[in-house]
N, C-alpha and C positions, 0 to 999 in steps of 0.2 A: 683686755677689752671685755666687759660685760656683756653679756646676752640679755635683752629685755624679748617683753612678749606684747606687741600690740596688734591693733585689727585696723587693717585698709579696707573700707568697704564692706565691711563685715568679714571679712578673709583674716585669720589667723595669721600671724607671720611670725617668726623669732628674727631679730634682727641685734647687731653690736650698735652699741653705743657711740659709737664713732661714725656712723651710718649716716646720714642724711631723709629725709621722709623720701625726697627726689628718689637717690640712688637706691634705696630699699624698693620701691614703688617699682621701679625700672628691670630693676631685678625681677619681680615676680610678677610683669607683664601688664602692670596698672598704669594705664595711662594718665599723666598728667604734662599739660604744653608748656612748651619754656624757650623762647628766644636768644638766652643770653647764657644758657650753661653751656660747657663743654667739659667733658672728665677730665681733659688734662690739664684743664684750670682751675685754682681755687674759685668755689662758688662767689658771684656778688649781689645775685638777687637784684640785679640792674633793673628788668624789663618789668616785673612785678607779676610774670602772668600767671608764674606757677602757684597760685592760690592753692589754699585747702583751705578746709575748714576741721578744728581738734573740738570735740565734745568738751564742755563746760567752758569754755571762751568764747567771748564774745568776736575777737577780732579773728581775722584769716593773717595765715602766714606762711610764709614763700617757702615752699618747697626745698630748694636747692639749698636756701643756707640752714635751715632749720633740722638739728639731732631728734632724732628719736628717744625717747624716755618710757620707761616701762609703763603700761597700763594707756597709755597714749588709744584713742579713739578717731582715726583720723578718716573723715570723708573728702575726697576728690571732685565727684561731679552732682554737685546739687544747685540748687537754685541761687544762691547765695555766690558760688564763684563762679558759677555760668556768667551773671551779671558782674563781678568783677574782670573776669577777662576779658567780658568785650566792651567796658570799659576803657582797660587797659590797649586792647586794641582799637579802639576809635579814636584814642589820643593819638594813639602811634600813627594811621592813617590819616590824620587831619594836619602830618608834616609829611606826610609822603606824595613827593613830586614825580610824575612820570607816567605813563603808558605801562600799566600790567600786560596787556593786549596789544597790535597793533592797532588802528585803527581800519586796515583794511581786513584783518581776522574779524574784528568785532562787525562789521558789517557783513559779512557771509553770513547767510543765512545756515549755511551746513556750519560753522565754526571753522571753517578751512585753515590750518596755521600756515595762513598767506606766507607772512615773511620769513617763516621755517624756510619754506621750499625756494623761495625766491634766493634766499642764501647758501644754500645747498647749491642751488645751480651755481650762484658764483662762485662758490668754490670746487665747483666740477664732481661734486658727490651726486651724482644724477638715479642712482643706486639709493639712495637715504633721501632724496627729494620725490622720488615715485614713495615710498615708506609711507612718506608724512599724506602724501597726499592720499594711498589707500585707508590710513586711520580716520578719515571721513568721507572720503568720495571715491563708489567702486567704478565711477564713470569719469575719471578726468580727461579723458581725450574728447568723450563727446560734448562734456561743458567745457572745456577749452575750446570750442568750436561755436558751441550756439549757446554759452550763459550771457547773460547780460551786464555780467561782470559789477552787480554793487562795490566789491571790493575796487576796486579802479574810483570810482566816487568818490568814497571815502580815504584814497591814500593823500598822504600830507606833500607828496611829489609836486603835485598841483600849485602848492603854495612857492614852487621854485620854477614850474614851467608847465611839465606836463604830468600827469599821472603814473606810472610804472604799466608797462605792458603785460598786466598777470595773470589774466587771461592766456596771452600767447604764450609767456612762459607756460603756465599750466598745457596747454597744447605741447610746447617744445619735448617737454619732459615724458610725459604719456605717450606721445609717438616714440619715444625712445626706448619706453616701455615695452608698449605694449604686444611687441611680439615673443618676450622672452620671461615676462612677470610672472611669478607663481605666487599665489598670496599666501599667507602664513599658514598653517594647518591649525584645523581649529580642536577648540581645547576640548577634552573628552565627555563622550559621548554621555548625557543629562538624563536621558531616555524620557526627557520631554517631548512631544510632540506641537508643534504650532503649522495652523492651516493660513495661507496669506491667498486673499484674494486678488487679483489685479496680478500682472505681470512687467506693470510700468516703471520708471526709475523708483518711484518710493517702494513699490510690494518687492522690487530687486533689491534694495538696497536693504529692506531692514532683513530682508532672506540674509543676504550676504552676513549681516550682523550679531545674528541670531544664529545663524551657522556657527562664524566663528565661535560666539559662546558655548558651542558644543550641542546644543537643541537641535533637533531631527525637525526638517525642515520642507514644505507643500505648498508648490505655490500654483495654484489653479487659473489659468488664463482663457478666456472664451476666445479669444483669435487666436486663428493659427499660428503666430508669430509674438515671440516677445517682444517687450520696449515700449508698451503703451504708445502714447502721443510721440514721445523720442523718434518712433518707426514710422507711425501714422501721420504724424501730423506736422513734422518738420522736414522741408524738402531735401531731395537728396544734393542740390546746389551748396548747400549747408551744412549738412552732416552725412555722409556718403554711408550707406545702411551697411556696411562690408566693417568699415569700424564699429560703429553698434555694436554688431553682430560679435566682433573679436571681443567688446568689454564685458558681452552678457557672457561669454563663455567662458570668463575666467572667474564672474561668478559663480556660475555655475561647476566649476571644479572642483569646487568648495564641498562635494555633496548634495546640492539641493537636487532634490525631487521635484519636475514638471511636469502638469497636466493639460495641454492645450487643448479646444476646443470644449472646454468644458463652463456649460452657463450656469450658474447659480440661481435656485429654482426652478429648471428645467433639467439637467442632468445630475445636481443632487443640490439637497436643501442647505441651507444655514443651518437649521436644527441640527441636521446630520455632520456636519462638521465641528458644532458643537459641543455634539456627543461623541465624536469620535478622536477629537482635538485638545489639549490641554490649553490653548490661546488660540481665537481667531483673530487676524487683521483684517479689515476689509481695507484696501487699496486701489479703488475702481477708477479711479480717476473723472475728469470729468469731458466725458467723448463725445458727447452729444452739441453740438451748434445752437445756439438759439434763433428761433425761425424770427424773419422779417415781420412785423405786424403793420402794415397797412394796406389801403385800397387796391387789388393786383396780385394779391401775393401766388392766388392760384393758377397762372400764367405760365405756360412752358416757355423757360427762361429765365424763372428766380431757382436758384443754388441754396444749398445749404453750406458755409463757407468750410463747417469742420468735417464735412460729410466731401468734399469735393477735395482737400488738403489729403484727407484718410485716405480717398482711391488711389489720387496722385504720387501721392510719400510713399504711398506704402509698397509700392511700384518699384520704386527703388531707379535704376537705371531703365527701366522700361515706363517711365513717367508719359511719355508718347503715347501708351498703347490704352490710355485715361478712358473709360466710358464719359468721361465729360469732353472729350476733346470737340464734339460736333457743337458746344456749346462756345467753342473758344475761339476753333482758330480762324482767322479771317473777319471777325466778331467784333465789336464794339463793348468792351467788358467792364459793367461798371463792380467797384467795391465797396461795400458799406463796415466801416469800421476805421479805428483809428491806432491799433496796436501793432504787436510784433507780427501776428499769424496775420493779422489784415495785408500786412509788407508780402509776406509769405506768400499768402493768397495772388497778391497783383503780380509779386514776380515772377511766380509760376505762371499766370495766365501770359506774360510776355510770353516765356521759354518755352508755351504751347501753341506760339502765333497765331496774337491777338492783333486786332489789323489796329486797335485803341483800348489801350489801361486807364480806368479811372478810377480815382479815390474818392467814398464821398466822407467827411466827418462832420461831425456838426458842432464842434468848436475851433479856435484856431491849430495852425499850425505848433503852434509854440507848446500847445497845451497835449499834443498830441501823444501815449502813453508809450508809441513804441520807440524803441532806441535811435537817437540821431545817426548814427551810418546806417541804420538801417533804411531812413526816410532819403537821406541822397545817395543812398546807393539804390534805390526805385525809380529816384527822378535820374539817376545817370542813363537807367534803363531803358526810358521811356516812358515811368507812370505819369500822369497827371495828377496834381491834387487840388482838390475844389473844398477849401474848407469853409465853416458857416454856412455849411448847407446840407437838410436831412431831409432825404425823400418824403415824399408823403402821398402819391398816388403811381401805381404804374399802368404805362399805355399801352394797347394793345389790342385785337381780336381774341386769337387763343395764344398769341407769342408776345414776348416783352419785344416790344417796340420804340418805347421810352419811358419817360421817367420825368415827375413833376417834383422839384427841386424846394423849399421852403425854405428861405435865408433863416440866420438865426442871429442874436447878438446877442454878445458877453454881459453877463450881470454881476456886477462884483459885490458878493456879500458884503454887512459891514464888520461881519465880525473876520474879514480877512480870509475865510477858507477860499477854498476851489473857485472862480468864476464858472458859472453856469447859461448854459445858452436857452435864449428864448426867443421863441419863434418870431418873426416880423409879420408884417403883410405883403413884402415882396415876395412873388416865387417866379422861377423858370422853367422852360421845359428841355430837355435835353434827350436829346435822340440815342440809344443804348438798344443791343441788340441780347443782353445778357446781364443777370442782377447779381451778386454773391453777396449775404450778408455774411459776416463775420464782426457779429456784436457781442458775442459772451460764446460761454459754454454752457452746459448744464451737464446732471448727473444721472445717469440710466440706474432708475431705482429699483428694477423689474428682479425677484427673488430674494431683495433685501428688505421687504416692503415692514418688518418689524420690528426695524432701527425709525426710530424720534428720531424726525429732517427737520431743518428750520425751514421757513416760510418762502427761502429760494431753492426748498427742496435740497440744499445738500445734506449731513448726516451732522448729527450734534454727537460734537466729541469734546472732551473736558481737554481744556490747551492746555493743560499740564500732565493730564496722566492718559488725553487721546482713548478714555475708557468711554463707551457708549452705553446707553440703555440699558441691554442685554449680558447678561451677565459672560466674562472672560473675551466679549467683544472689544476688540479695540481699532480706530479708523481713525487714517491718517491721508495726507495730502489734498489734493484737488477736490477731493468729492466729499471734504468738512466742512462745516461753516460758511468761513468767506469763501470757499469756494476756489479757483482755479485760477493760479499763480505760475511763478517760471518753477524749471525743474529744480533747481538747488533749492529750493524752500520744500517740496517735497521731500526731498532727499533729507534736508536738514531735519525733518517731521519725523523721519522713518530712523534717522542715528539716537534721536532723543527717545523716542517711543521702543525702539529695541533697547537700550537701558530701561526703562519702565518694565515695559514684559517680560525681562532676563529675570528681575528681581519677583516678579510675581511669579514667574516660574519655578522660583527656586525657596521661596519665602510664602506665597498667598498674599503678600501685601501689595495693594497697587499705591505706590510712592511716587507723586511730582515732578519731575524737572524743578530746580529750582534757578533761577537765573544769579550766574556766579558772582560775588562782591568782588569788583574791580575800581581801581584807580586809573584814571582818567585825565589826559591834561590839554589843554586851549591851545591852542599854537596859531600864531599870524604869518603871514611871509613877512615881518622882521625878523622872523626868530632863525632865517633860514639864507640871510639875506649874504651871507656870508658862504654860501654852498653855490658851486660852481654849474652854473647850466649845460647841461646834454641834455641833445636832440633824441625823444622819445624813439625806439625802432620802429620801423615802417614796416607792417605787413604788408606784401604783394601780393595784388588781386588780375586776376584775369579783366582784361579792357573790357569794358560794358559791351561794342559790339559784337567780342566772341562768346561771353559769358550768358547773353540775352537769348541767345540762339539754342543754348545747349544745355544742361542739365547738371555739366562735369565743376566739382568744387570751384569755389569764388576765389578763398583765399587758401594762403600758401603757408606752409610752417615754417618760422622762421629758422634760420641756421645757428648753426652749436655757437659761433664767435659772437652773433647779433643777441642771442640768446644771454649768454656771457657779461659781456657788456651791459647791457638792459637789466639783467639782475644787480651788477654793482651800480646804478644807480640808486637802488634800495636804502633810505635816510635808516633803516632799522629803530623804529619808532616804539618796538614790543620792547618789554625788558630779557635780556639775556636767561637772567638768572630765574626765571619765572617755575620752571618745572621743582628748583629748587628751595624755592621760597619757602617761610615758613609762615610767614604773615599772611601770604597770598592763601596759603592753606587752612589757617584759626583764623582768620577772615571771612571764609564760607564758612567752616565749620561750627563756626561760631554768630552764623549771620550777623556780621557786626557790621554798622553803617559808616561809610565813605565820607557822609556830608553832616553827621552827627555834631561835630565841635567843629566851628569853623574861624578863619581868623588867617594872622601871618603866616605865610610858608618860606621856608629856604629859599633862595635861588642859586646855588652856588653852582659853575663852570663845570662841566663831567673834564676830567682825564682822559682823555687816549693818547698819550704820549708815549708808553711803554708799548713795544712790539704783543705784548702777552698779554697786558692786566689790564682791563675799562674800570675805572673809579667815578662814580654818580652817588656823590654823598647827596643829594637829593632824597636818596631809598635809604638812607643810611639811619636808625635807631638806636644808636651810639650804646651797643651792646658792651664794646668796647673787645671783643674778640680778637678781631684784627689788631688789634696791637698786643696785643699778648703772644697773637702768634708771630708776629713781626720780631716781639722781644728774643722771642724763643728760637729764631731760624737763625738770630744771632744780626738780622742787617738793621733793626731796631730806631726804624726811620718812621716810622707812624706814633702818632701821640692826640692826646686830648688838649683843644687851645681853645681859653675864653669859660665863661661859664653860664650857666643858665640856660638861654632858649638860644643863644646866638652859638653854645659849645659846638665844637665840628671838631672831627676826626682828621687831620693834616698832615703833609709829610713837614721833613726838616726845612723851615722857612718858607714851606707851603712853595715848594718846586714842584714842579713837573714830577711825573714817578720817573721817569728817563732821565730826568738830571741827578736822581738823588743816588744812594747807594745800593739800589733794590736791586735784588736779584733772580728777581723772577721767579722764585722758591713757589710760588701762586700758594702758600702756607694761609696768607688772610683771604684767598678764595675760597676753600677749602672750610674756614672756619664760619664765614658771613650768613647769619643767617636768611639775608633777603638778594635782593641785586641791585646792592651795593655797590658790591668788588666779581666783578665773572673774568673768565677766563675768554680771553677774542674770540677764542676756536668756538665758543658759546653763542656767540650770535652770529657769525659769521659763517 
């Protein structure tokens, strides 16, 4: 063998003649992507991705099969096969059939690997399903409790009956947790320092994150008490403050440093945490209520609804002992709003014995924003709701007395959005001895006042890199922008944004989020029609007359067996092999587009026939690996049939894998570079 002398990237190399560009390259740590090699195969240059480009040639040429020869000038990453690989990979993608994600992962707003955990639990790893769920949520007992559950909307369960209970799982599992959970130790000490404002699920969560990365970590809260709104503003009928309280602790094990009772602007500036901070987060959330704006308002008797929630919640078990209680009980209590905390608000006011709950909204019911069990678990209570109707004067000497009611009617744009209500000329009057509004939130800008707020006053922060104004400022959750959302969207703000400031910490660059290149597939209830129905599990709630009266949780966690069950209902709609994929990886890395070439796609049958092996030549990029290694394990039952665009990888006469001679060697899972071919234990 000859020794020649050429340059990758401008790097010197001696290499043999017998070498390959690939195999040399690999050797001395130059990256170049390839789908279809494997060293203990002869090279085929199948997938085409392994481009390069050789000085004085015009064409590029594959990596893997192509020798080295002296004087050889060869570049890797230039503009020239940047654009041929994600080429090559948009062809690949514009046949690839399936779910990279589930569809209830891709709906979390924190990116929660839903049907990771959901499969965990069926298989009784309850141990590796708290794992999955701490790698995005340091609070899954308390959003097991009061999330609103997007992933449930989006699961494809639906299309056969009901949705998957994953919420309650998530509940199941964290209760099972949560007394004995120690989270990872985080990685060593950066001798960064990052100051986080707010002490709510977001300024907790990205602490938690930021820790782990090993950054020295302050989180500054002006209440007594951590957990923002979680504490404040969600009743204890809902979320019992004694949990909270257990998930803040186990963040806080982690190392972080707290300082309660400390206001920003008043017991030390933002400049000074600037200056003494390598990253600030503001995380303020947004605590303030929007006050009622019409005729009355200054009447003893109108509430402020997040200011009455905050005394109440925060109260914990002593909700009774409410400075608002001489407003409530025996009272006539009306509510103005039409969301989750509006629910909250009226059903707190029952459980403070209100002698009458009223809802007012001023669209219909149907339109109403907060969650359907939410809304008949109020009326089971005893709330009223009166909707198409928005006060507009209230009566009274110095006390609310009543309340002039102004019907409204639905306007249906034509270009299809939202219906909007407008006011009529019918009103009523109605007799109320108490107002609450609960129309919005807003944001206490009081010592932050040199952070750019958009025109509703919250804080403008760049949606992808959450960098403000102010230089090494960064702000996230409720008190950006749009403004004030459920807690897994903050939460999900504060996972994304501690990746942002890790890298700025470590680097000075502030770098994007960029949202991942997935494949994506349509599903009908034909496609399902074939899958057996089971009855979704039944969370068990305390009967409305004892539940109305008292303050003690609503609902119940369900049991290990109910639990169990409800998880194998799970259609496992993500792909198996996803952590392994290589496509799914030079797919981002290569921002290559999904819907670039479009046209026929496969349809072909997935396999689960074998105990061990899922075949979905749908994903399949006919590398042709698997059958090499098939050849090589000696059971030599896989082959290429047909050619062209219809060619598919099939066993002997296209049987079952369990009829054929396979023997479960899992040798072509092993080799597959996508998820194609996985191992059960993989999604299961």
């Amino acid at each position: 063998m000859k020794s020649v002398e050429i340059l990758i990237n401008n790097k010197k190399i001696i290499a043999s003649t017998n070498e390959t560009i690939l195999t040399v390259a690999s050797r001395e740590g130059v990256f170049i992507p390839t789908l279809c090699f494997n060293k203990e195969f002869c090279a085929s240059g199948a997938c085409g991705i392994c481009a390069v480009e050789i000085e004085g040639t015009p064409k590029l040429f594959r990596a893997c099969n192509t020798q080295v020869a002296n004087g050889q000038v060869i570049l890797t990453d230039t503009s020239k096969t940047k654009r041929a690989v994600r080429s090559v990979l948009e062809l690949l993608l514009s046949d690839h059939t399936g779910d990279c994600k589930a569809p209830c992962s891709l709906a979390c707003p924190a990116e929660t690997d839903c049907m990771g955990y959901v499969n965990q639990i069926a298989n009784d790893d309850i141990g590796k399903a708290i794992e999955t769920l701490y790698k995005k949520l340091p609070f899954p007992n308390t959003l097991g409790r009061v999330c609103p559950h997007p992933c449930e909307t989006a699961c494809r369960r639906k299309l056969v009956e009901e949705p998957i209970a994953i919420a309650s799982l998530k509940w199941f599992v964290a209760d099972k947790a949560i007394s004995n959970f120690t989270p990872p130790k985080p990685n060593k000490n950066t001798n960064k320092k990052v100051a986080i404002i707010g002490g709510g699920p977001a300024g907790l969560t990205i602490a938690y994150y930021l820790r782990q990365k090993g950054h020295s970590v302050t989180v500054f809260e002006k209440n007594s008490t951590l957990g923002g709104m979680l504490h404040y503003g969600v009743p204890q009928y809902r979320l019992p403050k004694d949990i909270l309280s257990k998930e803040i602790k186990i963040i806080l094990s982690t190392g972080i440093d707290v300082k309660t009772g400390v206001t920003i602007g008043k017991d030390i500036s933002l400049e000074k945490l600037q200056s003494d901070f390598d990253a600030v987060i503001v995380a303020v959330g947004a605590s303030k209520g929007q006050d009622l704006d019409y005729k009355g308002i200054e009447k003893d008797g109108v509430i402020n609804g997040i200011e009455f929630l905050s005394d109440v919640s925060g109260r914990g078990e002593n909700a009774k002992k409410t400075k608002f209680l001489s407003y409530i009980k025996n009272k006539i209590v009306a509510v103005v709003g039409g969301g989750d905390t509006a629910m909250d608000t009226a059903r707190t006011a029952i459980r403070l014995g209100a002698k009458d709950v009223k809802i007012f909204y001023r669209r219909s019911r149907e339109q109403m924003p907060a969650n359907l069990h939410e809304i008949e678990e109020a009326i089971e209570e005893g709330v009223i709701l009166h909707t198409l109707v928005n006060p507009v004067e209230i009566f009274g000497n110095n006390k609310v007395e009543g309340v002039v009611l102004q019907k409204q009617e639905l306007i249906v744009p034509s270009d299809g959005s939202r219906p909007y209500p407008k006011p009529t000329d019918e009103t009523e009057y109605m007799k109320i001895d108490t107002i609450i509004g609960m129309i919005g939130q807003k944001v206490e800008i009081s010592g932050l006042e040199e952070l750019a707020v958009t025109k509703w006053g919250t804080i403008v922060a760049d949606e992808k890199t959450f960098a403000t104004n102010l230089e090494k400022v960064f702000a996230i959750g409720d008190c950006t922008n749009k403004g004030a959302s459920i807690a897994v969207e903050a939460i999900g703000e504060a996972n994304r944004c501690a990746e942002v400031v890790d890298r700025f910490l470590i680097s000075g660059e502030i770098v994007g989020v960029e949202r991942i290149v997935i494949v994506e597939n349509e599903k009908k209830e034909s496609d399902f029609q074939d899958v057996k129905k089971i009855e979704r599990a039944k969370v068990k709630q305390l009967a409305s007359p004892i539940r109305k009266i008292n303050f003690k949780e609503v609902n119940k966690v369900i049991s290990e067996n109910v639990a169990k069950k409800e998880a194998k209902r799970c259609l496992e709609c993500g792909c198996g092999g996803l952590e392994k994929c290589k496509l799914f990886e030079y797919a981002n890395q290569y921002k290559a587009s999904v819907s670039k070439f479009t046209g026929e796609k496969h349809n072909i049958k997935k396999d689960n026939s074998s105990s061990r092996i899922a075949r979905d030549m749908n994903k399949c990029i006919l590398c042709g690996l698997c059958v090499l290694a098939c050849e090589k394990s000696g059971a030599n039952i896989l082959g290429r049939n047909y050619r062209g665009f219809i060619t598919q990888i099939k066993t002997e006469l296209n049987k079952p894998l369990a009829k054929t001679g396979c023997i479960s060697c899992a040798s072509c899972v092993k080799v597959c570079p996508t998820g194609a071919i996985v191992e059960k234990n993989e999604i299961e």
